[in-house]
C-alpha positions in Angstrom: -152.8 -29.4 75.7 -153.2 -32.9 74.2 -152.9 -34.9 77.0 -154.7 -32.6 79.0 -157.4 -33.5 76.2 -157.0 -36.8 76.3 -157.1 -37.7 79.9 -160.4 -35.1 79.9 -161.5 -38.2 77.6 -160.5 -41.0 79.7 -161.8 -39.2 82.9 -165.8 -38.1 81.2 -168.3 -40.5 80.9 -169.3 -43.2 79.1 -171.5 -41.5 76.7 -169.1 -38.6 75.7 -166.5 -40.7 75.4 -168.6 -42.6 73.3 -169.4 -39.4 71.3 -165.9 -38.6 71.0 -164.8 -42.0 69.5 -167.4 -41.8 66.9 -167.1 -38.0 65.7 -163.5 -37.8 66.1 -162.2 -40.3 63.6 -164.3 -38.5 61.0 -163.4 -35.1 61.4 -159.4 -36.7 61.5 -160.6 -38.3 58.0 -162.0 -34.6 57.0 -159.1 -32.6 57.6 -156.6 -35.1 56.4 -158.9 -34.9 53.0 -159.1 -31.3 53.1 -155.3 -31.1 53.1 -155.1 -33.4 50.3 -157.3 -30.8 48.5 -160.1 -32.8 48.4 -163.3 -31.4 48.8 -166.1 -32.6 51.7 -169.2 -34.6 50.7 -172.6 -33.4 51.9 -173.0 -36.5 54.5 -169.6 -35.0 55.2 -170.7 -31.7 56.3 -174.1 -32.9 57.9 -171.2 -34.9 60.3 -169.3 -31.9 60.8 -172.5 -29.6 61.3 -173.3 -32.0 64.3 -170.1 -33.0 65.8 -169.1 -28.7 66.5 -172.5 -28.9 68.3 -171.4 -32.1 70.6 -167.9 -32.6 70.3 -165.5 -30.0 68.7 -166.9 -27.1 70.2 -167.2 -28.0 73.4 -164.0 -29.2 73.3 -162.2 -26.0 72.3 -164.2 -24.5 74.8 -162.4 -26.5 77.3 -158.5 -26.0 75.3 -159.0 -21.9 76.0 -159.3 -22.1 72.0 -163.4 -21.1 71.3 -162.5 -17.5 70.0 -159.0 -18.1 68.5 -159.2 -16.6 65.0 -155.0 -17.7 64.6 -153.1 -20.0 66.3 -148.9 -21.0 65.3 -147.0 -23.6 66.4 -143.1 -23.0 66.5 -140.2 -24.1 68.1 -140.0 -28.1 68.7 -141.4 -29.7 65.5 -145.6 -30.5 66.6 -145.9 -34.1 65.3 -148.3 -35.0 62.3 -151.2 -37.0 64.0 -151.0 -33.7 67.1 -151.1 -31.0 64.3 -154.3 -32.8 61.8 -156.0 -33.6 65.7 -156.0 -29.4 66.5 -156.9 -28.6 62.8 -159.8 -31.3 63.0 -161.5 -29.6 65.8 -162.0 -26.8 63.5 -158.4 -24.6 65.2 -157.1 -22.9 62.1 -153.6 -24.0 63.4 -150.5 -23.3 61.4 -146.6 -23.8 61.5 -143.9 -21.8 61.4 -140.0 -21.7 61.1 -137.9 -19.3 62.8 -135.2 -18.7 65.4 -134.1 -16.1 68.0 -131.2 -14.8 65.5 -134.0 -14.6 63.3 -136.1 -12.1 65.1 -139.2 -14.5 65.2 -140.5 -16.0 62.2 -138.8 -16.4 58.7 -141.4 -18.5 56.9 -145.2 -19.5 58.1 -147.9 -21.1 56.5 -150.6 -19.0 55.0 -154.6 -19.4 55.0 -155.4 -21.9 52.4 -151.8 -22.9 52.1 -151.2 -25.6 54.9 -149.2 -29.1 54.5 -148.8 -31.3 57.5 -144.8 -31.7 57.0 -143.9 -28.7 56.2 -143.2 -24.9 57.9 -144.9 -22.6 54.9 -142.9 -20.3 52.5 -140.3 -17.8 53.3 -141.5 -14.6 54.7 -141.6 -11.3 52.9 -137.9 -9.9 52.2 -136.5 -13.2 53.8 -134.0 -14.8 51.5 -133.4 -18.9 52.5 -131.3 -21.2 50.4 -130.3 -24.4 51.3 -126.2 -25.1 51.2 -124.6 -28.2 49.9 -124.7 -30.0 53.1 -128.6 -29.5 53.0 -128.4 -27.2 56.1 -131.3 -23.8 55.9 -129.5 -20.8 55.5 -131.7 -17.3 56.2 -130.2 -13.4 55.4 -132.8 -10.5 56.2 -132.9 -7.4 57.8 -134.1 -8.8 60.9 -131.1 -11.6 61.3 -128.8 -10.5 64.4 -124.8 -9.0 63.3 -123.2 -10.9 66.1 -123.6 -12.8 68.8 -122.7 -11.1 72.2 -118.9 -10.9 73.3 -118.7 -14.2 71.1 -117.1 -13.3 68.1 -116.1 -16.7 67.0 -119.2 -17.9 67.1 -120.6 -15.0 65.3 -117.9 -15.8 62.2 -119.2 -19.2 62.0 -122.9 -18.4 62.7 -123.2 -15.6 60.1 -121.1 -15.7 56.8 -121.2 -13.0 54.1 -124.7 -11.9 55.8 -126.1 -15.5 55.9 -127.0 -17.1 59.2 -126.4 -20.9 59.2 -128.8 -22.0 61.0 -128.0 -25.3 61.6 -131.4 -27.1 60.6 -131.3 -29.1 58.0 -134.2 -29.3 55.3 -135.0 -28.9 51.6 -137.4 -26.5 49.3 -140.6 -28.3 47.6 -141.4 -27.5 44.2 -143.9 -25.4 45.4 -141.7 -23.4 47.6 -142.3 -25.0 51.1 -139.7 -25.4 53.2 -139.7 -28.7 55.0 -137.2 -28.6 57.9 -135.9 -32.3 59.1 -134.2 -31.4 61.8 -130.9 -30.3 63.6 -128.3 -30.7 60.6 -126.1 -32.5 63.7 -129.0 -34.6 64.2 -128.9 -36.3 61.0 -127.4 -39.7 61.9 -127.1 -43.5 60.6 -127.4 -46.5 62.5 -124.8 -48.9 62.7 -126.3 -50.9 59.9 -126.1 -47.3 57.9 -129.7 -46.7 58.0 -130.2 -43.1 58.1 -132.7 -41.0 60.6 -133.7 -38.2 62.6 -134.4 -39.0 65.8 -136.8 -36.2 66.7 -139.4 -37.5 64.0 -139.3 -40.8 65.9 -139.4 -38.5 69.2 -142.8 -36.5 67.8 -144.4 -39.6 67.1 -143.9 -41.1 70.4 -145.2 -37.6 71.8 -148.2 -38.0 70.5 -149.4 -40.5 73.2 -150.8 -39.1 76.5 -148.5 -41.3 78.3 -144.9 -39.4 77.2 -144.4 -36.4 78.1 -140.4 -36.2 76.8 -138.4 -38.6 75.0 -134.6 -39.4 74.0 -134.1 -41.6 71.2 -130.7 -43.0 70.7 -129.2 -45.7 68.3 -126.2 -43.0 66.2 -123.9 -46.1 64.8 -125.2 -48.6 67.1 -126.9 -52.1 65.7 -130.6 -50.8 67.0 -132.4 -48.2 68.2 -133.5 -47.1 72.6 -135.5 -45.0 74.0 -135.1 -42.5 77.5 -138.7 -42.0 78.6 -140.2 -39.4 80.5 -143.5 -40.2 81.7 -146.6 -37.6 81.7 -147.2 -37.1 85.4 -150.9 -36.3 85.1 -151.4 -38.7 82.6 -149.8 -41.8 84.4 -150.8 -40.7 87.6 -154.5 -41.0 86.8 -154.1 -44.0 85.1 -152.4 -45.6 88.1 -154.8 -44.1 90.4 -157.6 -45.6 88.3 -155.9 -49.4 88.4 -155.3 -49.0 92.4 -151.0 -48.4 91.6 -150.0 -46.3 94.6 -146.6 -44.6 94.1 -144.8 -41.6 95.8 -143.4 -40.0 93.5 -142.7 -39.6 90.1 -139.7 -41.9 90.2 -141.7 -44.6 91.6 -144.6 -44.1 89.6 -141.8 -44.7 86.5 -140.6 -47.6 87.9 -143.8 -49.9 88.5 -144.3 -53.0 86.3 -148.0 -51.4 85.5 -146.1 -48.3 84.1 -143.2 -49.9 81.9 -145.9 -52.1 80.4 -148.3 -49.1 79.7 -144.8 -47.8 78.3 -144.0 -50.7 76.2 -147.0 -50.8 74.4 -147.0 -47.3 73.5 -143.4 -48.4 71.5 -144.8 -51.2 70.2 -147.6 -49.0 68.4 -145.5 -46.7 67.2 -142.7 -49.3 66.0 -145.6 -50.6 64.1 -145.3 -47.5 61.8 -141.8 -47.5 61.2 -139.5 -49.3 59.0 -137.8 -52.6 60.8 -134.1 -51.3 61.0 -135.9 -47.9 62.8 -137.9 -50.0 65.3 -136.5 -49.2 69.1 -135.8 -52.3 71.0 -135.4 -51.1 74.4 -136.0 -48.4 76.4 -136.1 -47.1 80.2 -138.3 -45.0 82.1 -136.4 -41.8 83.4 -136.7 -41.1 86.9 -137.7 -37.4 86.3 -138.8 -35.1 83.5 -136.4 -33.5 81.3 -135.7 -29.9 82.6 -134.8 -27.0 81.3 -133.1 -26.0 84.5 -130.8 -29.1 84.1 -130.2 -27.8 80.8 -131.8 -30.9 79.4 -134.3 -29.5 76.7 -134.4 -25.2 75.9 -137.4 -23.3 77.3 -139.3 -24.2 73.9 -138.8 -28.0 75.2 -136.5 -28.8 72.3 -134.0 -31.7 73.4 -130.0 -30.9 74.4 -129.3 -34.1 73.0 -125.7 -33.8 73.8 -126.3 -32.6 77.5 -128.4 -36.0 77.4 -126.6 -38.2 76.0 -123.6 -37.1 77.6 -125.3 -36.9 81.4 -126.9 -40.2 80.9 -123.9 -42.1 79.3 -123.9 -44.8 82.0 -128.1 -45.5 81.4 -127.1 -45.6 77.4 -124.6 -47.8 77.6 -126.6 -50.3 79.9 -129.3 -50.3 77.3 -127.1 -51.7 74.7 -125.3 -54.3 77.1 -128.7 -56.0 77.7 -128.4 -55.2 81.1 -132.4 -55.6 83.2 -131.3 -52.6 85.5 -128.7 -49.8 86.4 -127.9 -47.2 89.2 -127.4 -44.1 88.2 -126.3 -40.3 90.3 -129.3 -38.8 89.8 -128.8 -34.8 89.8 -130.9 -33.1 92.3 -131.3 -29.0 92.1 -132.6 -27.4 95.4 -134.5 -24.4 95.9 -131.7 -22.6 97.1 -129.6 -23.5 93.5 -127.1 -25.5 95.5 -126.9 -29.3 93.8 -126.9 -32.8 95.1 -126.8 -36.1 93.9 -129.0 -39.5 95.0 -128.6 -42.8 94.0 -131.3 -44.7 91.7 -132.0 -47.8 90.4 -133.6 -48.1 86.6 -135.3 -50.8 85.0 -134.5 -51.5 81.5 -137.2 -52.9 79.5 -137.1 -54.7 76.3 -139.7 -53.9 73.6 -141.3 -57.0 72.8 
């Protein structure tokens, strides 16, 4: 819905655009204030008043969003800068935590009770305590007994009535819980600098451009990046500079792209610490794909299907090499699989 949003932008004229620029940043400023728990000023509210005439409303108008009284976000993590853009446009957006073993949520934020970074308080008659290797661990009445014909899993899943969830995260004093990620996603450069990649992936996100992204650098000297380029995105930006392509593994592969790529790192490198900043990176040939068994249906990564698949492409990024084949997978219609030969550029993150 964001980039959808954002290449509405790029593609309206010059004086909504213009509009946009000007009334956006402030309602950004607003809601980030608001969250703080600060209070609006009058000149404040006379912005606000006339930017839901010309801008925000108009714009939820063209999300789908005009009427929606509640709206959640749940399964991937929704980065920072995505979640305080939807709020801004006046979307009562919220987060929540939950799982399938879970039967749906098992904490949510309420009205009036919203932080950016974390998922809200436990639910009613959810218990959630966090174990000594800081992974979440949920027992209600709506937690599964067993998983099916798998009873090992089941005995390591749910002990004495607890499901381990496998997210890590930690309680506020308040009582928000503030998830970090996959507990087996917790990792440390080689340098012993300590991360999560999928905060570095949300952040990334955020940019029209990426539509998916891998980020790798578990006990290696720096971090790299797998891209997945935003067709729609890309694609009208290339149309728009006179780039023809033929697919989207050409598209991914032009000059124009991996530069339009770069920069987006670069920005986003600018708000990280230096030992966390990704030095190189390739565009993937294709999306990630839940039919490759690359990201789940809620379009949270398989980073060991990933990394695992794409071994050869990881390696080559850390061996400074400028390009690689790969096998690239191909799944037909019929469900019967092939395999075609690529060649990858690897970039280096100026």
């Amino acid at each position: 819905m964001l980039s959808r949003l954002q290449v509405g932008i790029a593609e309206t004229t010059a004086v909504k655009r213009a509009l946009y620029n000007y009334f956006m940043p402030r309602a950004i400023a607003l809601e980030r204030k608001k969250l703080g728990g600060g209070a609006p000023t009058l000149g404040q509210r006379l912005v606000a008043f006339a930017g839901e005439i010309m801008v925000y409303g108009p714009l939820k108008d063209y999300l789908g969003l005009s009427r929606a009284v509640r709206a959640y976000t749940g399964g991937e993590a929704l980065g920072e800068d995505t979640f305080v853009l939807f709020r801004a446009l006046g979307i009562n957006l919220k987060q929540f935590y939950g799982q399938t073993e879970t039967g749906a949520m098992s904490a949510a934020q309420r009205d009036g009770d919203v932080k950016v970074h974390t998922v809200g308080k436990p639910m009613p008659g959810v218990e959630m305590r966090i174990d000594d290797s800081g992974e979440i661990l949920v027992r209600s009445g709506s937690v599964v007994g067993a998983y099916f014909d798998a009873p090992e899993e089941s005995a390591r899943a749910l002990v004495d009535g607890w499901l381990h969830t496998g997210d890590a995260g930690y309680f506020e004093p308040d009582g928000h819980l503030v998830v970090l990620g996959r507990v087996s996603e917790v990792v440390r450069t080689g340098g012993g600098e300590r991360y999560i990649p999928n905060f570095i992936e949300n952040r990334i996100k955020f940019d029209a451009f990426v539509r998916n992204v891998a980020v790798v650098g578990a006990n290696r000297q720096y971090l790299t990046a797998i891209v997945c380029i935003d067709l729609e995105a890309v694609g009208y930006w290339a149309e728009q500079r006179s780039i023809s392509y033929t697919s989207y593994a050409e598209l991914s592969q032009a000059q124009e792209v991996q530069a339009l790529i770069a920069g987006v790192l670069r920005h986003v490198n600018g708000l990280l610490k230096p030992e966390l900043r990704i030095r190189r990176f390739v565009n993937l040939h294709k999306d990630f794909d839940p039919d490759d068994g690359e990201v789940t249906r809620t379009r949270k990564l398989r980073r060991n299907v990933i990394e695992e698949r794409y071994a050869t492409l990881i390696e080559a990024l850390y061996e400074k090499q400028s390009s690689v084949s790969i096998d690239a997978r191909i799944v037909y219609e019929s469900g019967a699989t092939g395999s075609l030969q690529r060649t990858l550029n690897l970039v280096e993150v100026a």
